[in-house]
N, CA, C and O atoms as CSV, one atom per row, in Angstrom:
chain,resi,resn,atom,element,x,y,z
A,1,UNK,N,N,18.035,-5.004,-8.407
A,1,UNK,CA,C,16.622,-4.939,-8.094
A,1,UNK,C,C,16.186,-6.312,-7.563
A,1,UNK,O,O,16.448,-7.322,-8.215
A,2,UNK,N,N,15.422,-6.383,-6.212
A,2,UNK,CA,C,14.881,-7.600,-5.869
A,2,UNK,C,C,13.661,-7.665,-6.429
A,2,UNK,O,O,12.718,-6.879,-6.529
A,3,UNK,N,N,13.915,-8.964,-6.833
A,3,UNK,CA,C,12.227,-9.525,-7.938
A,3,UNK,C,C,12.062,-10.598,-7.125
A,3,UNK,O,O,11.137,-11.051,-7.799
A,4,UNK,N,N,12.193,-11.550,-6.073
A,4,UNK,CA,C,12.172,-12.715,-5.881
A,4,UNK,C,C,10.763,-12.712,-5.911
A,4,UNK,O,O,10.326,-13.608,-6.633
A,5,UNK,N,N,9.952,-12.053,-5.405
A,5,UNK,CA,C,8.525,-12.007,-5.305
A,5,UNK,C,C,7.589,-12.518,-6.182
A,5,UNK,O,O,6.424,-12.874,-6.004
A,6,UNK,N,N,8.508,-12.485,-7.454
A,6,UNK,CA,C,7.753,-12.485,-9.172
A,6,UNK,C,C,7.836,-14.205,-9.153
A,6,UNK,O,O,6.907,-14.697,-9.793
A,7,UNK,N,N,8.679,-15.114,-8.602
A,7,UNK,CA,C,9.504,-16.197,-8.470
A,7,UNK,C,C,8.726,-16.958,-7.519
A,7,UNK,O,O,8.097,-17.923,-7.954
A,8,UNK,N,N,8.667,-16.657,-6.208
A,8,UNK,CA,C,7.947,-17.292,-4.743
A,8,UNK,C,C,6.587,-16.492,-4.293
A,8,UNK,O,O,6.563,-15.520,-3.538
A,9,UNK,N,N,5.517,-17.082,-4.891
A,9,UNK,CA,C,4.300,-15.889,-4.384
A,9,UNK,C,C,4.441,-16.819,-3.078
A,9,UNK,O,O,4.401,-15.989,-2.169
A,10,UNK,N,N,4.577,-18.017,-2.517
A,10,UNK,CA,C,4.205,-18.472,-1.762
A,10,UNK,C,C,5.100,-17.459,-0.368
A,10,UNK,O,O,4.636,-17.289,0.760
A,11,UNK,N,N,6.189,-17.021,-0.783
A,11,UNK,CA,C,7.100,-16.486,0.538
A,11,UNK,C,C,5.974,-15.357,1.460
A,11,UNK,O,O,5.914,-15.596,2.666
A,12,UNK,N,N,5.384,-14.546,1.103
A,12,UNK,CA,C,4.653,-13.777,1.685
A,12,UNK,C,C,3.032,-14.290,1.593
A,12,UNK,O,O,2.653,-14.107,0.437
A,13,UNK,N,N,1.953,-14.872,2.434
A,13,UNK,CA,C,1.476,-14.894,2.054
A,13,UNK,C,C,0.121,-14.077,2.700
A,13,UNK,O,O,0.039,-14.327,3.902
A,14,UNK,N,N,-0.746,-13.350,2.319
A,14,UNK,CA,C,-1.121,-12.280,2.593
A,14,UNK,C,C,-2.369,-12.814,2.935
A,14,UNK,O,O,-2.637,-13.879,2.380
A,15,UNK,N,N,-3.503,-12.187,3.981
A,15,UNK,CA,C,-4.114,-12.570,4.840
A,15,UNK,C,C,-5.001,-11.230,5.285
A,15,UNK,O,O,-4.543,-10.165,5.701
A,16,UNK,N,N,-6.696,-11.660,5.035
A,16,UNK,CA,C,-7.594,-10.582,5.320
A,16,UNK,C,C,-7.418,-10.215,7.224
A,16,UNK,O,O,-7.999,-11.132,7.805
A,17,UNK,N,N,-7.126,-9.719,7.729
A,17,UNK,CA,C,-6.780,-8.919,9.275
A,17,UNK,C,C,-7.921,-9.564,9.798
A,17,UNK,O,O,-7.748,-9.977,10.945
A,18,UNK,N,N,-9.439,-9.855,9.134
A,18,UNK,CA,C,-10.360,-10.416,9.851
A,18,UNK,C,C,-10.081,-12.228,9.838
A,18,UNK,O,O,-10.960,-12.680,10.571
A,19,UNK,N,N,-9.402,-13.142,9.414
A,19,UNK,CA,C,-9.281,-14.238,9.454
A,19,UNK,C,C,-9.383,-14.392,10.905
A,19,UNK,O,O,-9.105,-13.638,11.838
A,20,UNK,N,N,-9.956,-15.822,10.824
A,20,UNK,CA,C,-10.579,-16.218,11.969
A,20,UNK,C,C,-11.681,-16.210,13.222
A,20,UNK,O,O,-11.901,-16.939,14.189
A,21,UNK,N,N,-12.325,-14.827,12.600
A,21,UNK,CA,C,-13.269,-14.026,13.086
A,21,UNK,C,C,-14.135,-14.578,13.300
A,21,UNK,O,O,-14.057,-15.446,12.430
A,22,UNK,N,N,-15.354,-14.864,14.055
A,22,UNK,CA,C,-16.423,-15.760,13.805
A,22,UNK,C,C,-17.429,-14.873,13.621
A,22,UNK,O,O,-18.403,-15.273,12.982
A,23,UNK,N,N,-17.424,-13.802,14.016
A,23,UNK,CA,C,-18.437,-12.353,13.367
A,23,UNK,C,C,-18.433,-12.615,12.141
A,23,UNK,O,O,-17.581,-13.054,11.368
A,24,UNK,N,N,-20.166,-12.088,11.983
A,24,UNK,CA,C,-20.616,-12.679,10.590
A,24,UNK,C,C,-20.352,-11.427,9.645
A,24,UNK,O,O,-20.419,-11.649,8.437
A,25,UNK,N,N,-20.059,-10.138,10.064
A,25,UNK,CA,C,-19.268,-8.943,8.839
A,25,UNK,C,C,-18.433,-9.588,8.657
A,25,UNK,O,O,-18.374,-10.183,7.581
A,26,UNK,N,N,-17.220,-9.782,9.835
A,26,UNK,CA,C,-15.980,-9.941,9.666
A,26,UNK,C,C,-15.631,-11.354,8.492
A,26,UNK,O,O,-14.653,-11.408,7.747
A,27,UNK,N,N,-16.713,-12.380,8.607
A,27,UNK,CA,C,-16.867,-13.913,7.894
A,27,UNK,C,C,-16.518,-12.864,6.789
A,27,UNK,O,O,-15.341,-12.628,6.516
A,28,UNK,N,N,-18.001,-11.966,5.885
A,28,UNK,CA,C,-17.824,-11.981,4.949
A,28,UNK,C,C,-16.888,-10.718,4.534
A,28,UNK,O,O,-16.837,-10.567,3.313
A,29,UNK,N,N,-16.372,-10.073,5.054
A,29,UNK,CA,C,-15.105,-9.192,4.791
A,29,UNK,C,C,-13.809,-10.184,4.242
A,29,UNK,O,O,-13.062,-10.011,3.279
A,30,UNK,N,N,-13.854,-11.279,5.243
A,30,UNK,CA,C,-13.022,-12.226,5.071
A,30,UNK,C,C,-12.620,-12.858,3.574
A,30,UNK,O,O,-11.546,-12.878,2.972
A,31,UNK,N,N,-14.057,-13.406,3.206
A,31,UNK,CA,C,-14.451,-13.395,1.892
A,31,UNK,C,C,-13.881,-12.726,0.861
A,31,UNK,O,O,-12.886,-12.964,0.176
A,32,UNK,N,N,-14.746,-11.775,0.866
A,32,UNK,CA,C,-14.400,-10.298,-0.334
A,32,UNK,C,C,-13.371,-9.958,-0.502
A,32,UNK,O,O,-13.185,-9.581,-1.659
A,33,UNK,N,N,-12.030,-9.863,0.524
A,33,UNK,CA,C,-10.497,-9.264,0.622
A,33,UNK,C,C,-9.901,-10.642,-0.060
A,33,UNK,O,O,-8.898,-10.526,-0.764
A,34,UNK,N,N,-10.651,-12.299,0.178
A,34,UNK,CA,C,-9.492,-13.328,-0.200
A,34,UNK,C,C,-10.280,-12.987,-1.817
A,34,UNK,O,O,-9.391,-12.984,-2.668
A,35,UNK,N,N,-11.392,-12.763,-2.318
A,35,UNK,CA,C,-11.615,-13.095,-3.217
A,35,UNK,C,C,-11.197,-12.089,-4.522
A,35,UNK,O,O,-11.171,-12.331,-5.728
A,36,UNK,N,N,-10.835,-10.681,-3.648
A,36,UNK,CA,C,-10.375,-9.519,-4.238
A,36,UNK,C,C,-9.132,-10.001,-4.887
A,36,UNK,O,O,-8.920,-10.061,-6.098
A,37,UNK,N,N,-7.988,-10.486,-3.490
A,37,UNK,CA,C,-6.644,-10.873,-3.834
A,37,UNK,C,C,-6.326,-11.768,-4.321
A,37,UNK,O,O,-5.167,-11.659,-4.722
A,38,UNK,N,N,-6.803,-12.762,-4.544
A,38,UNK,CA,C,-6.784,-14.444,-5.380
A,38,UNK,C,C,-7.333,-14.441,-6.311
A,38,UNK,O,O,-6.767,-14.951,-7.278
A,39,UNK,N,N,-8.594,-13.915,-6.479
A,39,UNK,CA,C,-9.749,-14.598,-7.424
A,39,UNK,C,C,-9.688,-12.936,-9.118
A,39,UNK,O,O,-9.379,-12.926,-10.309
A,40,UNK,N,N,-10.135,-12.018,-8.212
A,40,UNK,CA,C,-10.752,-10.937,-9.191
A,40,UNK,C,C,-9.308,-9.932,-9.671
A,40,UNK,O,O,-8.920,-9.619,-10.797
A,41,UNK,N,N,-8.790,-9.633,-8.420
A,41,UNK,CA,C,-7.585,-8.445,-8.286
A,41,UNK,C,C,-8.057,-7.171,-8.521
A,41,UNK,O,O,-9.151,-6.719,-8.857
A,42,UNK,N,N,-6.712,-6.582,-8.204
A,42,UNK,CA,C,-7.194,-5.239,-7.880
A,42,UNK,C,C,-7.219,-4.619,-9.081
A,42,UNK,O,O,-7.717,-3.494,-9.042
A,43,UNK,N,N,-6.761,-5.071,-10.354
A,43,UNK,CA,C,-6.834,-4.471,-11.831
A,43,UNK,C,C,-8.540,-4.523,-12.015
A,43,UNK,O,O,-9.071,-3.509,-12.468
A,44,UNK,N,N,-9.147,-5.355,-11.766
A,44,UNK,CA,C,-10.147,-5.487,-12.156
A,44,UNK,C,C,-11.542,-4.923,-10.904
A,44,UNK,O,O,-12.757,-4.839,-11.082
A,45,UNK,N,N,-10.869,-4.689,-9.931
A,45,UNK,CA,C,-11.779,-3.400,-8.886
A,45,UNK,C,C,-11.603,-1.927,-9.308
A,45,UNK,O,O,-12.339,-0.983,-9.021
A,46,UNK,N,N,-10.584,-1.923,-9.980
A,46,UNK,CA,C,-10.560,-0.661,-10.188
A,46,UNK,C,C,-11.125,-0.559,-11.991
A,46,UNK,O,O,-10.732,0.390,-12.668
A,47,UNK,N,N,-11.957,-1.523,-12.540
A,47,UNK,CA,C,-12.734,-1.798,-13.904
A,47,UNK,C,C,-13.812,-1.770,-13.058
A,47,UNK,O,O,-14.582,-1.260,-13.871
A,48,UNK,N,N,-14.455,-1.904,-12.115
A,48,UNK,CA,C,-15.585,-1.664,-11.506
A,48,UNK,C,C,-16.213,-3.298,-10.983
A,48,UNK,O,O,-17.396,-3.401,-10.658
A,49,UNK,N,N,-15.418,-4.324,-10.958
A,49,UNK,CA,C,-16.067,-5.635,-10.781
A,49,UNK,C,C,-15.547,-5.759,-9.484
A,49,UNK,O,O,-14.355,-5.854,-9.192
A,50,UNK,N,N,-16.945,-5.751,-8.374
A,50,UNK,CA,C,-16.236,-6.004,-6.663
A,50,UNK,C,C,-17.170,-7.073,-7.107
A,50,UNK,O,O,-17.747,-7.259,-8.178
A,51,UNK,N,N,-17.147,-8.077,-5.367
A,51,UNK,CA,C,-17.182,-9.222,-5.237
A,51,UNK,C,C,-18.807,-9.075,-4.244
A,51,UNK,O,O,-18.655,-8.513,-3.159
A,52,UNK,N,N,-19.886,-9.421,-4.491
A,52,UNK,CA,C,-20.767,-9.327,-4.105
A,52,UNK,C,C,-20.955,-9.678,-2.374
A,52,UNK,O,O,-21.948,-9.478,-1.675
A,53,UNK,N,N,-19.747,-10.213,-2.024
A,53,UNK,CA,C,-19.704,-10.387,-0.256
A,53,UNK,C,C,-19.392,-8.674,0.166
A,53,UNK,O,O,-20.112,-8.118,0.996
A,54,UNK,N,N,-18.391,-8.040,-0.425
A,54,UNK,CA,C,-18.288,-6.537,0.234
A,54,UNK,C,C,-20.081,-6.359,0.661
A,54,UNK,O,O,-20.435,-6.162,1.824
A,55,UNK,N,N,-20.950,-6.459,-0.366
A,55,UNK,CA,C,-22.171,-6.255,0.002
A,55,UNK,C,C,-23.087,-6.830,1.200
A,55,UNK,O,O,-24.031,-6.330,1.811
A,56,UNK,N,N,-22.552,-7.855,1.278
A,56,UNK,CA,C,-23.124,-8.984,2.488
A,56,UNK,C,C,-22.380,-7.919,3.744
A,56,UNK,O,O,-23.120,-7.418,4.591
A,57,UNK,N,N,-20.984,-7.663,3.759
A,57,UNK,CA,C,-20.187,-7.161,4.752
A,57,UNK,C,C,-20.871,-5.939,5.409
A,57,UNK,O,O,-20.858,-5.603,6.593
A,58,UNK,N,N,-21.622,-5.215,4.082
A,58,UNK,CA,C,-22.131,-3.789,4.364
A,58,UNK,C,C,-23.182,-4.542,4.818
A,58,UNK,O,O,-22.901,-4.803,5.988
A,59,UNK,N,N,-24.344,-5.085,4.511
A,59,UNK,CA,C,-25.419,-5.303,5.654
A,59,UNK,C,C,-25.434,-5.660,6.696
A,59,UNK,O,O,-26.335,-5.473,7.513
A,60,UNK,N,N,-23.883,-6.561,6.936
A,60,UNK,CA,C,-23.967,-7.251,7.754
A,60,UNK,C,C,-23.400,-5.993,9.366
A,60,UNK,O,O,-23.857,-5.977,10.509
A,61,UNK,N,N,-22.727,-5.466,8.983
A,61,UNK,CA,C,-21.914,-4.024,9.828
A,61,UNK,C,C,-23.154,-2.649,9.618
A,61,UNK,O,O,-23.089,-1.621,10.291
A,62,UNK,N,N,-24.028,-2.856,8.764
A,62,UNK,CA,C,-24.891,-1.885,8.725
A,62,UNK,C,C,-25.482,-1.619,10.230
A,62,UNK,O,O,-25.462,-2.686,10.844
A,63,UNK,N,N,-25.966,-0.618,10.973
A,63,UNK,CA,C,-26.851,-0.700,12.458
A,63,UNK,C,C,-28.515,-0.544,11.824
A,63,UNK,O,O,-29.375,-0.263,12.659
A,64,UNK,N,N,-28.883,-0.697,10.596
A,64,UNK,CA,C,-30.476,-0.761,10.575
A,64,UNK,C,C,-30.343,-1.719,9.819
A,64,UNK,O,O,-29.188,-1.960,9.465
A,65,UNK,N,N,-31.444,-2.597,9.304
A,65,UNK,CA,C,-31.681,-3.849,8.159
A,65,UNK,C,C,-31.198,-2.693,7.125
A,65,UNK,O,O,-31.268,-1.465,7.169
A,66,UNK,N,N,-30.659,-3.650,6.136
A,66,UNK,CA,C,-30.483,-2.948,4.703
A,66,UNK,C,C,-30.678,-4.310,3.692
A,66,UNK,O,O,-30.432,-5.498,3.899
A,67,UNK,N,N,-31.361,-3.429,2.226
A,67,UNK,CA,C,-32.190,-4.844,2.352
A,67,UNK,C,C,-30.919,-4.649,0.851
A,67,UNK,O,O,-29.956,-3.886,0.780
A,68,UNK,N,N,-31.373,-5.556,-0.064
A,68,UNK,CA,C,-30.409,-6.181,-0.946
A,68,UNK,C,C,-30.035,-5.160,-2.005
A,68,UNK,O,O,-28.923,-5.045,-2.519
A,69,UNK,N,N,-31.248,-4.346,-2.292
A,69,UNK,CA,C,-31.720,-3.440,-3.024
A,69,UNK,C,C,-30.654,-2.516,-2.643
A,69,UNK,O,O,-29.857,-2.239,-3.539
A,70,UNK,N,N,-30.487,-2.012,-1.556
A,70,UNK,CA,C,-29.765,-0.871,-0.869
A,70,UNK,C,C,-28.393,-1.655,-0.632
A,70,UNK,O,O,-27.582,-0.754,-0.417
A,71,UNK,N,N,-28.053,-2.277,-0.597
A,71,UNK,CA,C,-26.726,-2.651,-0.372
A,71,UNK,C,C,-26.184,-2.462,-1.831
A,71,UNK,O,O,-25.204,-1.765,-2.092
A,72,UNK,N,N,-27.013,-3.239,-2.870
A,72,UNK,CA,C,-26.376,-3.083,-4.051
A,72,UNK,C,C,-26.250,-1.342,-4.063
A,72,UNK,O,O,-25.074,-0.986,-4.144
A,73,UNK,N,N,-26.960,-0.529,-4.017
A,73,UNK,CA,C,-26.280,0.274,-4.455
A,73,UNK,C,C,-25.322,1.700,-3.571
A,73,UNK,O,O,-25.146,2.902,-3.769
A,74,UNK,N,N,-24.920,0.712,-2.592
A,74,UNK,CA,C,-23.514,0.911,-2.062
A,74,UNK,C,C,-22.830,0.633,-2.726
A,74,UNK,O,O,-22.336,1.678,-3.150
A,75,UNK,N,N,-22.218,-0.495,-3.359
A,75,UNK,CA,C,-21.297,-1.038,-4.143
A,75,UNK,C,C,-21.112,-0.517,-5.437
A,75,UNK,O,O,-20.125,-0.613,-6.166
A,76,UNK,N,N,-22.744,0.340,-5.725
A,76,UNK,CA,C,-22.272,1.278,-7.047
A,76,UNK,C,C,-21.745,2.387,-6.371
A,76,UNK,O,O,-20.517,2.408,-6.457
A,77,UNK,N,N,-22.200,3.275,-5.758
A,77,UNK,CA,C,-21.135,4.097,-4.908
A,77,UNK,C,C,-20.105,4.063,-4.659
A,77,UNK,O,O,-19.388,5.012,-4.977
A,78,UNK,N,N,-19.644,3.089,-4.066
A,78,UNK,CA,C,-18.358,2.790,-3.734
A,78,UNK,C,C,-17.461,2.852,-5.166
A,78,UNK,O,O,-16.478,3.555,-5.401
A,79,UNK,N,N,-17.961,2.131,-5.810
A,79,UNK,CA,C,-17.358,2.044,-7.411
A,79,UNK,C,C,-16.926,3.224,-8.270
A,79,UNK,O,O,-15.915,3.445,-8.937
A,80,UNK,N,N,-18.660,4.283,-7.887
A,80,UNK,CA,C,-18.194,5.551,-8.327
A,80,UNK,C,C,-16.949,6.232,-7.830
A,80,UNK,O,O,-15.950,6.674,-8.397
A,81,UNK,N,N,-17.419,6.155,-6.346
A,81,UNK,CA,C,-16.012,7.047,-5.616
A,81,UNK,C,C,-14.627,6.227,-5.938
A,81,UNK,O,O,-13.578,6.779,-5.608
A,82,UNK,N,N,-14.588,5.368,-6.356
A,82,UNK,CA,C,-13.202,4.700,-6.557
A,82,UNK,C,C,-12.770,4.867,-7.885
A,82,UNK,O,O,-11.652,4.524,-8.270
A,83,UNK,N,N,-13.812,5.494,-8.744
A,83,UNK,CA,C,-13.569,5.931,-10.316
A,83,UNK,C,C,-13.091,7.616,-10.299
A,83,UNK,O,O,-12.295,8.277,-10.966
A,84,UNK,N,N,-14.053,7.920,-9.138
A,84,UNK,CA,C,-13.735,9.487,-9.073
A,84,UNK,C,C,-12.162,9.860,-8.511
A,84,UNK,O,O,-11.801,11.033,-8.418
């Protein structure tokens, strides 16, 4: 069985698809995916704790204003459907 992975996190190192983006979704998508994979993980998205930039991402990709109120509760949505 190859484990080296468990050994060298540095060999692969993994990277939101929006890096480098200067679009301001893409900025904070950027965000939310490094902060998902470094900071929170995915054990703990799937406990219901996302990273309050997904929310910035949704207003920011939204096509009408969405105000803070309504974004937050995308992120409970999202949460639900990811429980369901």
């Amino acid at each position: 069985m190859d484990l080296h992975w468990i050994a060298e996190s540095n060999l692969h190192q993994v990277r939101a698809l929006t890096r480098g983006s200067m679009l301001l979704g893409d900025i904070y998508l950027t965000v939310a995916f490094t902060e998902l994979y470094h900071s929170i993980g995915w054990h703990h998205l799937y406990l219901g704790q996302v990273s309050t930039s997904w929310e910035k991402a949704y207003q920011a990709y939204s096509s009408t204003s969405v105000s803070d109120e309504a974004a937050s509760r995308w992120s409970t949505a999202f949460i639900t459907s990811l429980w369901e």
